[in-house]
N, C-alpha and C positions, 0 to 999 in steps of 0.2 A: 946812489946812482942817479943822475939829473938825463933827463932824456929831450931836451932842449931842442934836438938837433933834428928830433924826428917832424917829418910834418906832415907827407901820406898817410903815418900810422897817430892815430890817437891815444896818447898816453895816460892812464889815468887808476890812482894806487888809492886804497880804503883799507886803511890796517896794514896787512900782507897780502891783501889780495890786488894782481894788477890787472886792468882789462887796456888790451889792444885794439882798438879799433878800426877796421880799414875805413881809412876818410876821404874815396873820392865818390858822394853819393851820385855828381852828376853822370859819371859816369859807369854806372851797378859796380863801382868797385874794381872795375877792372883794371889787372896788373899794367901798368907804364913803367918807365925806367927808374923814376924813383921811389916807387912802393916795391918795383924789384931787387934794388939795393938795399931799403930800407927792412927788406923781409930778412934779406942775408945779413943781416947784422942786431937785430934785436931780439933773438933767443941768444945770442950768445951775450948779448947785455944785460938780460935779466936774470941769465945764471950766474953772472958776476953780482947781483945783487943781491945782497944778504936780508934785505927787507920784506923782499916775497917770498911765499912760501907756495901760492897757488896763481893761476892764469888764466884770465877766460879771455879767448878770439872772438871777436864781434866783427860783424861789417855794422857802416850805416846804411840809413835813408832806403831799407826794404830789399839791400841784398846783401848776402854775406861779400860773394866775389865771382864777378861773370866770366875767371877767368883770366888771358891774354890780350891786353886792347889791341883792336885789330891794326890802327894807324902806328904805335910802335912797334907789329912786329912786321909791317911792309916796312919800317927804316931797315930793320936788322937781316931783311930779306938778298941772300946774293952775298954778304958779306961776313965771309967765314972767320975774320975777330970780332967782329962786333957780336957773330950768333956763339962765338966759343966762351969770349965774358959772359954771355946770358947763363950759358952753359954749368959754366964754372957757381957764377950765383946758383942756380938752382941746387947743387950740391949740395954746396955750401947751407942752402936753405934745409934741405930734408938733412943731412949729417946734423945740423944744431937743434933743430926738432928733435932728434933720437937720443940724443947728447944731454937734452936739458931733464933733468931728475925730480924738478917740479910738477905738481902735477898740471895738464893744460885740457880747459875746457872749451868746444867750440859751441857756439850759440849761434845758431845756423837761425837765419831768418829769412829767405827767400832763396834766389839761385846758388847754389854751391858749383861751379863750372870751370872745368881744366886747374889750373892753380891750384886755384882755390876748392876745388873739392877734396884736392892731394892735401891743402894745408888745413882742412877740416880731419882728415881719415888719419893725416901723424896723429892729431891730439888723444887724448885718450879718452875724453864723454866727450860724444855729438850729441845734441840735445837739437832740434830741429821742430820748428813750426810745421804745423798738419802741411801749407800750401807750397814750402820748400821742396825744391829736387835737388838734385845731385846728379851728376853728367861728366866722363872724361872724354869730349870728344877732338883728343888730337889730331885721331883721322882723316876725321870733318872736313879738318884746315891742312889736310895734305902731313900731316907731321907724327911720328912716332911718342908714346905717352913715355915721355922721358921724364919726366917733374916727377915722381913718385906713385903713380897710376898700377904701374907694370910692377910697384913693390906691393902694396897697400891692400889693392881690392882681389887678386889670389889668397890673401893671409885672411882678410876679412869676410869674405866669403866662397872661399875655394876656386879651384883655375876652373870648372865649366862653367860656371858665374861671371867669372872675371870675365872670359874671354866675349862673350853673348855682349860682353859693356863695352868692353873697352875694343876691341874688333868691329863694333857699329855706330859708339858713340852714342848710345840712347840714355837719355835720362830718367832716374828711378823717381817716382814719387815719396819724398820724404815715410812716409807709413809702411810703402814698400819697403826702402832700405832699412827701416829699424825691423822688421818681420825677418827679413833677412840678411841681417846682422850685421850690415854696412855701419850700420849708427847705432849708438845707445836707446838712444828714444825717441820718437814724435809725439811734440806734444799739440794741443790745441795754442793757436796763437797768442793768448791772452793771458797764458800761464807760460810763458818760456821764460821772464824773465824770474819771473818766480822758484821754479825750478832749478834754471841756474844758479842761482847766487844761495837758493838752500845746500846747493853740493856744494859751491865752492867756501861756501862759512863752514861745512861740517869737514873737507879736507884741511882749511886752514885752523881749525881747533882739532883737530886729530895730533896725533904722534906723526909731527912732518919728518922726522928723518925716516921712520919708519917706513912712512909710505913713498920717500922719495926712491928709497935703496930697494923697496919692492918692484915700483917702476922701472928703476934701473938696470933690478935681474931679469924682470919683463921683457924689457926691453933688449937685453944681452942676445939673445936669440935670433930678434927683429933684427938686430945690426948686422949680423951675419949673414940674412938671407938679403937685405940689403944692399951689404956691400959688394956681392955676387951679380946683382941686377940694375944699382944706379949708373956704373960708369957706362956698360952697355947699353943700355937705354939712354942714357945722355946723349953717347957717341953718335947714336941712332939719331935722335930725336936733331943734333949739329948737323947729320949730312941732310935731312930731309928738311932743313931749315933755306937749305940752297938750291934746293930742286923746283923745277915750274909749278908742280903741280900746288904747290905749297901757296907759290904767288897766286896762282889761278886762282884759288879757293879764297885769300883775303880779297881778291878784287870782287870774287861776285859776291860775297858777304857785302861787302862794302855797297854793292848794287842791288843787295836785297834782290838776289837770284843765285840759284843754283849750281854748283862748280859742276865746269865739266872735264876731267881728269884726261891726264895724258900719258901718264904710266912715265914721265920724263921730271 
C-alpha cells in the first residue's frame, strides 16, 4: 500500500507499525476540508494493508487536534450539501475507526478538541502527556456532538459523566480523564513517546490475529450501540450546521468574544 496521496496526514511505517500524523502544526491541527477527507479514507487504507499490524495517531508541533477550523466551517455554514458531505465523511470516519481490527494507539500530546478528541476516544490506548486536555465542545459553536462524542464518552465513562462534558463543553485535564477512564493513561511529557512505542512493539510481536479478532468482538458491541446513535447525531449535528446560532458562535470565536445565542 503507497500512501503517496496523502498530505494533511503524515504517513510513516517501521516494520508493521504505522504512525499517522495530523500535519497542519500551523494551525493546532485543526480539521480543514482536506484532513477531513483525508480522515475518511485512511483507516479504510491501512486495513487493506497487509503490512501493518499496529497504529499509532499523532498530531504535530504540540497538538494532537484543536478540532474543526473555524474558517472552513463558516464556508460550509447555510449550505445544506456542503454540511451533508461533511456529514457523510464523519460517518464514514467513525464506521472505519470501528471496522479496522488493527490495533490503534493515540498519542495525545496537547489539545485533543471536537474531532479530534472523538478520533482519540475510537482508538483503543490514549496515552496523553500530563499538560493535555480533552474537550467535545460542539455546543460551544452552536452545533450537536454528532462526530462520535454522543457515542464514545457514555461508553467510556457512563451517561452522568457524559452528559456534565458534553452538555457544557468543558475540558478534562488529561490526569483527569485517565482517573476517570476517558483515556488509558497520562503520562509525564517526556515519557509519551516512550510509552508508546513500548505498547505498540509489544502489540506488534504479539499473536496479531489474536489480538485483532479480540478487538473485533470488542468491538462488536460498540458497533451496535453506535449504529443506534451516529445517524441521529449526524442528522442533528446537519440541521444545527444551518442555524444562526451556529454562525454566531464562529464569528465571535473568530473575534475572540463571546457568542451570544438566539435560540434560532
Amino acid at each position: 500500500m503507497k500512501y503517496d496521496d496523502y498530505k494533511a496526514l503524515r504517513i510513516e511505517q517501521d516494520g508493521s507499525i504505522l504512525t499517522i500524523t495530523v500535519n497542519r502544526p500551523e494551525a493546532k491541527n485543526a480539521i480543514n476540508h482536506d484532513l477531513h477527507r483525508e480522515f475518511s479514507l485512511i483507516f479504510d487504507d491501512v486495513d487493506r494493508d497487509e503490512s501493518v499490524d499496529v497504529v499509532i495517531l499523532a498530531g504535530s508541533g504540540g497538538a494532537f487536534c484543536a478540532g474543526g477550523d473555524l474558517k472552513w466551517l463558516l464556508t460550509l455554514h447555510g449550505d445544506p450539501v456542503a454540511t451533508s458531505a461533511g456529514i457523510r465523511q464523519d460517518r464514514k470516519i467513525q464506521n472505519s475507526l470501528l471496522d479496522l481490527e488493527k490495533p490503534i494507539i493515540a498519542k495525545v500530546d496537547g489539545p485533543a478538541i471536537g474531532l479530534g478528541c472523538s478520533l482519540a476516544l475510537y482508538c483503543d490506548f490514549v496515552y496523553a502527556s500530563e499538560h493535555s486536555v480533552f474537550a467535545d465542545p460542539h455546543v460551544s459553536v452552536g452545533l450537536v456532538a454528532g462526530d462520535g462524542g454522543a457515542v464514545m464518552w457514555p461508553q467510556l465513562i457512563g451517561y452522568a459523566r457524559a452528559r456534565r462534558y458534553l452538555l457544557t463543553g468543558d475540558a478534562i485535564s488529561a490526569p483527569d480523564a485517565a482517573a476517570m477512564g476517558l483515556i488509558t493513561e497520562s503520562v509525564p511529557a517526556d515519557a509519551l513517546d516512550e510509552t508508546v512505542a513500548k505498547m505498540a512493539k509489544r502489540l506488534a510481536k504479539g499473536a496479531t490475529h489474536s489480538i485483532k479478532w479480540t478487538k473485533a468482538s470488542i468491538n462488536a458491541g460498540l458497533k451496535v450501540t453506535a449504529n443506534a446513535v451516529i445517524d441521529r447525531a449526524a442528522a442533528f449535528e446537519n440541521v444545527t450546521q444551518l442555524l444562526d446560532d451556529h454562525r454566531i458562535a464562529l464569528e465571535a470565536f473568530q473575534n475572540k468574544e463571546k457568542p451570544k445565542f438566539t435560540g434560532r
